[in-house]
BAVO-323746 format. One record per residue: residue in one letter; z, y, x of N, C-alpha, C, O, CB in turn. Coordinates in steps of 0.05 Angstrom, whole numbers, plus 5000, padded with zeros to 4 digits. Atoms other than C-alpha are relative to their C-alpha. Glycine has a CB too. Layout:
! BAVO-323746
aZYXZYXZYXZYXZYX/...
//
This chain:
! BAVO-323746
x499450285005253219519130502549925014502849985038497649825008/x497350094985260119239147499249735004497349594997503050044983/x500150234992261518699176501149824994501749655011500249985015/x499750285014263518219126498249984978498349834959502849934989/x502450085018256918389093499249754998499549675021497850125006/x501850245000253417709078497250045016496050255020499449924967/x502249894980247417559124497550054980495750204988499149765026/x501949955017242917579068499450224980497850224961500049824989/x500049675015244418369045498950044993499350094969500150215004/x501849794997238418659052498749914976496550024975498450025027/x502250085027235318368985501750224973504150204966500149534989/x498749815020236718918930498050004976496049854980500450305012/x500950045014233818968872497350134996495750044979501550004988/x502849924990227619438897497949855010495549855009500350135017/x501550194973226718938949499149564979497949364987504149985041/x500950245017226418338886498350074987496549914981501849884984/x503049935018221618758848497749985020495649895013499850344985/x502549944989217118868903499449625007497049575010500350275030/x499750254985217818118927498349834969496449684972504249905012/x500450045024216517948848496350075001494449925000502250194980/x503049895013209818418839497949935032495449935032500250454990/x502050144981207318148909498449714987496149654981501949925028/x501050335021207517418875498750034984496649904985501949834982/x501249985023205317618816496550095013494649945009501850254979/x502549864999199118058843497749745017495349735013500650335019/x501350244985197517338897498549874972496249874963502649775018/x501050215027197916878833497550184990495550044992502849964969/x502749915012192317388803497849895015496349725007499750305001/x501750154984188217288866498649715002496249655002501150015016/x500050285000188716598869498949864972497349684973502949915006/x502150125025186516428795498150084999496249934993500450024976/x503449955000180716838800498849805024496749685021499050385009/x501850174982179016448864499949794989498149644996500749955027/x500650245001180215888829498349934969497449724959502849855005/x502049865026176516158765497449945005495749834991500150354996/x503449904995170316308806498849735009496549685003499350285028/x500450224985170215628845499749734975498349534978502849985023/x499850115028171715308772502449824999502949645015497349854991/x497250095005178415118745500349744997502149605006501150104979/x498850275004177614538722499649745011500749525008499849964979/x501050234970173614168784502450025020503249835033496750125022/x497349984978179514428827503049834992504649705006501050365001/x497350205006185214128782498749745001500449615012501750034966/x500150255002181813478778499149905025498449665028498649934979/x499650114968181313428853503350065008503849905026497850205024/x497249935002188813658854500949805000502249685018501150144979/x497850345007190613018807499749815011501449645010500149864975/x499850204994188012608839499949945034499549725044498349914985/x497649994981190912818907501649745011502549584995501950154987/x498550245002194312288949502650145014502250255036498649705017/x498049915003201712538946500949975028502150165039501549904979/x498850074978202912089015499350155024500550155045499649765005/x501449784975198612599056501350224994501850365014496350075000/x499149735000201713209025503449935005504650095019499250194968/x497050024984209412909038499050025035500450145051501949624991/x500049954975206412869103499650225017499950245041498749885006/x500849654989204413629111502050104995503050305006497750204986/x496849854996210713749091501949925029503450075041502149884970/x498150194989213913269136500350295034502150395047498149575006/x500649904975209913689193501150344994501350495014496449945007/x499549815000212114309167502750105011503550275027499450044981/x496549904986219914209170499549955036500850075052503449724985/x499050104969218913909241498250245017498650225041498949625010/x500949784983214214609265503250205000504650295018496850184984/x497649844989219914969248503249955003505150105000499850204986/x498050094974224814599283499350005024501249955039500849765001/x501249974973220814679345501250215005502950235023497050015003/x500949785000220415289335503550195010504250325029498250064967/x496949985002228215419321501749905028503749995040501049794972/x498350054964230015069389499450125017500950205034499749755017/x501349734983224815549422502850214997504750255013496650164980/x498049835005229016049388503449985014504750175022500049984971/x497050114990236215639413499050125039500050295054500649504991/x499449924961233915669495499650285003500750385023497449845025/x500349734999231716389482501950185001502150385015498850064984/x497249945002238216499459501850025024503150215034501049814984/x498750024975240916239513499950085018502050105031500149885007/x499849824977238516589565500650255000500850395020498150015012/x499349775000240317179533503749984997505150164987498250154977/x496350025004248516959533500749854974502849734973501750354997/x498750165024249116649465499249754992497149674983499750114978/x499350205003251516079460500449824968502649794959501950045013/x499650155028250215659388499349744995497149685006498850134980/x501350305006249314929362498250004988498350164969501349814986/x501849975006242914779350499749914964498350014948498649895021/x499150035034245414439277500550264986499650254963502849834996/x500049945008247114989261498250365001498450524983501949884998/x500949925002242715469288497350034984496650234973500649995012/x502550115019236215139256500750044978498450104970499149725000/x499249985029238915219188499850384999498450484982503749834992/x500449704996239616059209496949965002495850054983501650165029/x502749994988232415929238498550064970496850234964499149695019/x501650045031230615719162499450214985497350304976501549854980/x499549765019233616249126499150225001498650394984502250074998/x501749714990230916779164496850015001495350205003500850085032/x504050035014223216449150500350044980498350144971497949714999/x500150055028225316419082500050374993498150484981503049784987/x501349754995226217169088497650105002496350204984500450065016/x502349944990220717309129497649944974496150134969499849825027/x502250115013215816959081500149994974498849854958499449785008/x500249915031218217259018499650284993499050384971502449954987/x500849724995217417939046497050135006495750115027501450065021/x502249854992211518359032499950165022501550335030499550144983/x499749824965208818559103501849875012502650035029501150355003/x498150264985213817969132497949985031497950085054500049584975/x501550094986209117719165498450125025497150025044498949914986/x502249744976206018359205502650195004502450445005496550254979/x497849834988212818609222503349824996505449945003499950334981/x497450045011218718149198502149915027504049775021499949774976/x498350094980222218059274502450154990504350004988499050045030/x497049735010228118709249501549774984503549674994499050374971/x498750125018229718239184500449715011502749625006498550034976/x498050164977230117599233502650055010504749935007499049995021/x497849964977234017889279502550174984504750214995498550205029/x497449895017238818209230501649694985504149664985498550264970/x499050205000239717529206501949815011504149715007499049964999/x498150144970241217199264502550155013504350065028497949985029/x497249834990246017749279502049914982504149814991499950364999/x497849935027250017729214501549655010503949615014498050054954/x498950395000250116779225501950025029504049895031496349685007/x499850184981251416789295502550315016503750505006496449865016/x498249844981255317169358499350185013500750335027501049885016/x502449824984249017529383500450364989500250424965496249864988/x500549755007249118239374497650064993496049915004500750165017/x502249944998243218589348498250055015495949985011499950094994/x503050014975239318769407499949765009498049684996500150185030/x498750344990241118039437497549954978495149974982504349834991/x502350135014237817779374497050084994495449904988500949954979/x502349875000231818269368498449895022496149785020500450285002/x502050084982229718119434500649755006499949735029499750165024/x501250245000230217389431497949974974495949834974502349785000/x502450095018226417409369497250045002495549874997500450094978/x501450034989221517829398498049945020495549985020500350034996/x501550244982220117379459499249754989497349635000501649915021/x500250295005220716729419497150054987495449874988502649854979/x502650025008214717099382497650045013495449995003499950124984/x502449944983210517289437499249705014496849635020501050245025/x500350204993211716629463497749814983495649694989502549935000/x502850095019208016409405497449964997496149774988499850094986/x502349984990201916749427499149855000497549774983499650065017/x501050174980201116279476498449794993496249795003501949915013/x500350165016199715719438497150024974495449864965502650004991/x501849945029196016119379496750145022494350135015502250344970/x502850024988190816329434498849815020496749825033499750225011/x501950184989190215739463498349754979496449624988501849865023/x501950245016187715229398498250214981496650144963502349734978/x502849925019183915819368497950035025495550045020500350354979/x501649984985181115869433498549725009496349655019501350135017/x501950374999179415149437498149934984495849894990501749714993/x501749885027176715189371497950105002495849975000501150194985/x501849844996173115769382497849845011495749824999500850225016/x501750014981169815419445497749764986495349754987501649915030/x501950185011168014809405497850064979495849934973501549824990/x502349955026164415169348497950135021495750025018501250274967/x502049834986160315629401498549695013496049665010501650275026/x502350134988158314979440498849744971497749534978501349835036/x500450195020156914569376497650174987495450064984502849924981/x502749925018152315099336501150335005503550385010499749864959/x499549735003152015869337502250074979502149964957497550124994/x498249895027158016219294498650144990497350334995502550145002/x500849865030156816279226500550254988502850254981501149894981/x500449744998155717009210502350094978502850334976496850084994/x498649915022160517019153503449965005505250044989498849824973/x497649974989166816889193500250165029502550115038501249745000/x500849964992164617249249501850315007502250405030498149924991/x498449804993169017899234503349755003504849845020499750314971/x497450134993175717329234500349925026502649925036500649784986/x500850104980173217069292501350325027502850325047496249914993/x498949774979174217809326502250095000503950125017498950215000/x495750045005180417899294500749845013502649955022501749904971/x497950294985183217329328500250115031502150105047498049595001/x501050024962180117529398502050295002503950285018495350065013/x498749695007182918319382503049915001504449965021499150144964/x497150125006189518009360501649875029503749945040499449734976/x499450244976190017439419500850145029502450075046497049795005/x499949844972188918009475501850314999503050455015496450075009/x498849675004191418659443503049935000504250055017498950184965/x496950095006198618379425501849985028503850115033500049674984/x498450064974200618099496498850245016499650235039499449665015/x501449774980196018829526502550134995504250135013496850194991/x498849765008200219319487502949955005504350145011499250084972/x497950084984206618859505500550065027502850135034499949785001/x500349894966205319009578500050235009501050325030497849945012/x499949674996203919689569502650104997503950225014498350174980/x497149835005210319879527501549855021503150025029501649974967/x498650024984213519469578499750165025501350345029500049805003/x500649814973210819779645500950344991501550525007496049975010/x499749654998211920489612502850094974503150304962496150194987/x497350055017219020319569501250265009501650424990502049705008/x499449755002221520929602499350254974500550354955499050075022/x501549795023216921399564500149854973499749964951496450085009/x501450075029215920929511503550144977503750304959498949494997/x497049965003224120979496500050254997501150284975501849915020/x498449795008224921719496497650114983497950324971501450205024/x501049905021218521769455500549954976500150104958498149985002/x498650085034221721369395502350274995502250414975502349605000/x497649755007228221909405498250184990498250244966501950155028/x501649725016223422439393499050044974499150254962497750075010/x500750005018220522219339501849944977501449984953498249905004/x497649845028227822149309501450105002503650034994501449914984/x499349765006229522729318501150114976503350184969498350105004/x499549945026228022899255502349954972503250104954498349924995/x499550125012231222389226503550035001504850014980498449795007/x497749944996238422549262500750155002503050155010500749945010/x499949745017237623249243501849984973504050094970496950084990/x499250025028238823029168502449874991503849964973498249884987/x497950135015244122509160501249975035500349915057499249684975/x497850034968250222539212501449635002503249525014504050294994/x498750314996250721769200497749775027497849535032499949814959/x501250104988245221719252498950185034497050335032498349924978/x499749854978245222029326498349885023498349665032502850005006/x501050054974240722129383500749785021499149635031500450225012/x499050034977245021879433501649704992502249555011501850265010/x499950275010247121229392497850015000498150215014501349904977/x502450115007240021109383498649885030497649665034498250234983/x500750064971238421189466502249795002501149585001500250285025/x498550274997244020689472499649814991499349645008502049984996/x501450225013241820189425496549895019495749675023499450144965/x501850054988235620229462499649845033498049705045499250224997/x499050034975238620159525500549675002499649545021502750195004/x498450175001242219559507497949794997498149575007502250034981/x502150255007235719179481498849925020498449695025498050054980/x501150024980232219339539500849885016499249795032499350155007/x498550124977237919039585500149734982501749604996503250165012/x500250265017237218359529496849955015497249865038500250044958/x502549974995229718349547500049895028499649655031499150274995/x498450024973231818399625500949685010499949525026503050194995/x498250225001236817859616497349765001496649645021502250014969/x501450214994231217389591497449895006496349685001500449934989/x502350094984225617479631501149945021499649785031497750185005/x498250144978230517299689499149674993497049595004503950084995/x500050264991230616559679496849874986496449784963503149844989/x502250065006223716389676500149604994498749544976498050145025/x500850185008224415589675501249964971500149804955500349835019/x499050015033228315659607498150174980498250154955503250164997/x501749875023222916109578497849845000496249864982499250305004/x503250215003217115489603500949834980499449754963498649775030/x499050215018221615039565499450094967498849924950503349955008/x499749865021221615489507497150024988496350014965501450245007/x504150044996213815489518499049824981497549834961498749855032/x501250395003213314719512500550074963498750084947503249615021/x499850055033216814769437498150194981497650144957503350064990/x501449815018212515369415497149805003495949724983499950385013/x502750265015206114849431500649874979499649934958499149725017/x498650165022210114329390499450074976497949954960502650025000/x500349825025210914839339498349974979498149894956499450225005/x503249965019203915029333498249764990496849754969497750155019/x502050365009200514299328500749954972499449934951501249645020/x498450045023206314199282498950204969499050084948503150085011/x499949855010204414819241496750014996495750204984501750185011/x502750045011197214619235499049784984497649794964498650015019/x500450295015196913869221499850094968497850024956502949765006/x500350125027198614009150497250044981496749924960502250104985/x502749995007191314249138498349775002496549724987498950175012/x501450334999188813549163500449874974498949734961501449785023/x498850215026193213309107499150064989498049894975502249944988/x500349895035191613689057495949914991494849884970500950515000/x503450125003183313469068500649775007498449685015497350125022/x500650205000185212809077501649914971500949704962500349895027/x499750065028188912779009499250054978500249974957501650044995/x501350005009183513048978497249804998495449814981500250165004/x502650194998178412479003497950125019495550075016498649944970/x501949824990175512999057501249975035503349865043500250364982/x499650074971175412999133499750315012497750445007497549765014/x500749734985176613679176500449865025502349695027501950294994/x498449994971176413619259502150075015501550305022499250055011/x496349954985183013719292498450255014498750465002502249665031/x502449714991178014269331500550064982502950134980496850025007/x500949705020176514649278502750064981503150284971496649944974/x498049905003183214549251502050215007503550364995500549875002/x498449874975186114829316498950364988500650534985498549865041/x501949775002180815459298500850104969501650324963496549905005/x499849855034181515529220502550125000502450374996499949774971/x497450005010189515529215500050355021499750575010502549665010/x499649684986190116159271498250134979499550184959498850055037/x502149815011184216549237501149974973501550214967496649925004/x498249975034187616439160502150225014502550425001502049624984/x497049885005194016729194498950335001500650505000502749905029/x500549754993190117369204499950064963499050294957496950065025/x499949865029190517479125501749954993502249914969498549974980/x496850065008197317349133501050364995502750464982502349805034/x499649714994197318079146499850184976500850414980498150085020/x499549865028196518359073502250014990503849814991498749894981/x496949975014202618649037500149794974500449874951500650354987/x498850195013203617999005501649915004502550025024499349864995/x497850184990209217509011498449845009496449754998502149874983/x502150234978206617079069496850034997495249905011500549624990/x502949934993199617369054499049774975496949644978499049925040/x500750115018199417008987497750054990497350304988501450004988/x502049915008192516948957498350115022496150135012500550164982/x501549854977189317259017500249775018497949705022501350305013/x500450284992190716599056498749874997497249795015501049884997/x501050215012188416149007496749994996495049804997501350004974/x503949944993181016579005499849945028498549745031498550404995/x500850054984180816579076499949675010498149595024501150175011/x500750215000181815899080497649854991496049745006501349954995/x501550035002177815729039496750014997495149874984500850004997/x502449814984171916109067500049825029498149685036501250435005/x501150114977172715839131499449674995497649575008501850065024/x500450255008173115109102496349964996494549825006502049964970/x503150035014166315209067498050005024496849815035499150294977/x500949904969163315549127499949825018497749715021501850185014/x500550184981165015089184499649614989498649425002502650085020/x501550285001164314409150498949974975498550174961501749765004/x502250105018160113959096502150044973500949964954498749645007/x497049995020167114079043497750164981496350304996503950235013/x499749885024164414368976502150274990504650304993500649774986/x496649815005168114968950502149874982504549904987499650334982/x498450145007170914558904502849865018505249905017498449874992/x497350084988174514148950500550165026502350055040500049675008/x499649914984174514649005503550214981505650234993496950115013/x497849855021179915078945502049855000504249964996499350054970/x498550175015183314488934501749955024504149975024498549764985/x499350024970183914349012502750285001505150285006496650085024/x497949735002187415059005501950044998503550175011500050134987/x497649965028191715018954501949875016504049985022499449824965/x498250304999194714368977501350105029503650055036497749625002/x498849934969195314689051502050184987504150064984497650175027/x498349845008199115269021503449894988505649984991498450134983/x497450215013204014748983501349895027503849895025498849694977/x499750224977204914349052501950305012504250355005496349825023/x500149844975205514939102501950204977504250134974496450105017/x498349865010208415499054502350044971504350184973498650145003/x498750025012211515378986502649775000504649774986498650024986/x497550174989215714769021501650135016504150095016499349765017/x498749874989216915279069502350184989504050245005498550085010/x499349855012220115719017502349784992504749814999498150154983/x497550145008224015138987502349915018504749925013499249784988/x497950144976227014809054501550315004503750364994498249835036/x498449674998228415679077502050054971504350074980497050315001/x499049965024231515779007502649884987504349964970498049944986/x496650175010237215219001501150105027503550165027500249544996/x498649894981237915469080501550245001503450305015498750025015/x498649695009239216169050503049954986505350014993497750184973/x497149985023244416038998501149835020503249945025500049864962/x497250054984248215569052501050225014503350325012499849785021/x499149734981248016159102501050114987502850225000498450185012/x498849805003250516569049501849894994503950024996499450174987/x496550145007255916059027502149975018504549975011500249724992/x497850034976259115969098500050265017500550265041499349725021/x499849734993258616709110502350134980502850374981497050134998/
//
C-alpha cells in the first residue's frame, strides 16, 4: 500500500461480496425470527412505533460514539499525536463504519481501525494500533461494570433464568479472560514477541516482500507505543470517564426502543441485556447481524413481562437506533475521509 492510498483501501471486491452475503445470510435470520414470532404482529407494533423515542436512540447513539472518539483523542495523545478532535471524530466514524460492516469486525476489527487512523491522521501504525487497543480495553471497564450491576440485580431479585444462563457465563468468561490474557501477553511480551516471529517464519520464507527482522521491529515499535501510554496514567482515568459515557450512551437506545413500543425495560437489566447481546456480536456477521437481534430478543422475553412480540420489535427498533444509524452516520464519515484524503 503506498502512501497516497486512500484510507478506505482495504474494501475490494472479495471483501464487498463477503460484506454482501454476511447481510444477506443476517436478513435470512432475522425474517425467520420474525416469521416464527409472527410477521405481521411485529410490523404492526413497528407502525405504530413512536418515531420521538427512536430519534432519541439515535440521538444516544451518535453521542456514545463521540465519547468514545475523545477516549480515542486523549489516548492519542499520550501516545505523541497530536489531532483536532473535529476532525478526529469523523476518522473515529469511519473506522466504526468499517468495523461494523466487517464480517468478524467485531471479534477482531482493532488492525482495520488502526489502519484507518493511520492512513487520516499523523500516527504511525503501531502509534495507532496501540491506542486503539487500549481505548478498547478501556472499554472493558465499563462493560464489566453495568453487566455486573445487572448481573447483581437479577441474582438478588430472583434466581437466573436457566435459558440465558450460558450468556450470562460468556459475559463473566469474557469480562475476566480479556483483561487475564492482557496481563499475561503483557508480563511475558518478551516470549510472546519472538513467538509471533516464529510462527512467521514461514511466512518470510515465501515472499521477500516480508522479513523477520522488519517484523521484530514493527513489534518493537508497538511495544514502545504501549510503554508510552501506560506512562501517563491521569490521561488514561480521563479516557476512563468517556469510555463510562460511552457505554450508558451505547445502551440507552434499548430503553428507547421499549419505550416506543409502549413497553418498559429497567435501566438494570438494560445495563445487563445490552453487554450479553454484544456477545453475539461475535458471529461472522456484519456487527453480528441477526444473531443480535435473537439474542436480544431472548433475553427481553426472559428477564421481563415483554411478549415476544414486542420483545422482536424491542429488537428490531434497538438495532435501527444503535446499529443501522450507526452505519449511516460511519458511511457519509467514510466517503468524507475518502474525499479529503
Amino acid at each position: 500500500m503506498t502512501s497516497d492510498t486512500p484510507a478506505l483501501d482495504f474494501v475490494n471486491r472479495r471483501t464487498v461480496a463477503q460484506i454482501l452475503l454476511g447481510f444477506a445470510v443476517a436478513g435470512i435470520v432475522l425474517a425467520l425470527l420474525v416469521d416464527f414470532v409472527g410477521t405481521a404482529d411485529v410490523r404492526a407494533r413497528l407502525e405504530t412505533a413512536d418515531l420521538g423515542w427512536v430519534a432519541l436512540g439515535c440521538l444516544s447513539t451518535a453521542l456514545c460514539l463521540t465519547a468514545w472518539g475523545k477516549a480515542w483523542q486523549l489516548v492519542l495523545e499520550v501516545a505523541g499525536i497530536e489531532e483536532r478532535f473535529s476532525r478526529l471524530v469523523v476518522t473515529y466514524y469511519a473506522a466504526t463504519f468499517a468495523n461494523y460492516v466487517t464480517p468478524l469486525g467485531q471479534a477482531g476489527g482493532e488492525p482495520f481501525i488502526a489502519y484507518v487512523l493511520s492512513r487520516d491522521t499523523e500516527a504511525s501504525y503501531q502509534d495507532s494500533l496501540a491506542s486503539v487497543v487500549t481505548a478498547d480495553l478501556l472499554n472493558l471497564f465499563p462493560f464489566v461494570t453495568f453487566a455486573g450491576v445487572g448481573f447483581a440485580a437479577l441474582l438478588y431479585q430472583a434466581s437466573l433464568p436457566e435459558a440465558i444462563e450460558p450468556l450470562a457465563g460468556g459475559l463473566v468468561v469474557l469480562s475476566v479472560g480479556v483483561p487475564l490474557v492482557a496481563a499475561i501477553g503483557w508480563r511475558f511480551r518478551d516470549r510472546l514477541r519472538e513467538a509471533i516471529v516464529r510462527l512467521s517464519a514461514p511466512v518470510a520464507r515465501r515472499t521477500p516482500l516480508f522479513t523477520l527482522d522488519g517484523l521484530r521491529e514493527r513489534l518493537h515499535e508497538t511495544e514502545a507505543a504501549f510503554e508510552r501510554i501506560a506512562r501517563d496514567r491521569r490521561a488514561l482515568a480521563t479516557a476512563l470517564t468517556y469510555s463510562y459515557v460511552g457505554w450508558v450512551f451505547f445502551a440507552l437506545p434499548l430503553y428507547a426502543a421499549a419505550m416506543a413500543v409502549g413497553e418498559s425495560i429497567p435501566l438494570l437489566l438494560v445495563f445487563f441485556i445490552v453487554p450479553a447481546s454484544t456477545l453475539a456480536g461475535l458471529v461472522p456477521s456484519p456487527g453480528g447481524s441477526g444473531a443480535v437481534e435473537a439474542a436480544l430478543g431472548l433475553l427481553v422475553v426472559t428477564l421481563t413481562p415483554v411478549d415476544p412480540v414486542g420483545a422482536t420489535a424491542i429488537a428490531i427498533l434497538y438495532r435501527v437506533a444503535s446499529y443501522v444509524f450507526a452505519l449511516v452516520l460511519g458511511g457519509a464519515a467514510a466517503l468524507y475521509v475518502i474525499k479529503r484524503n
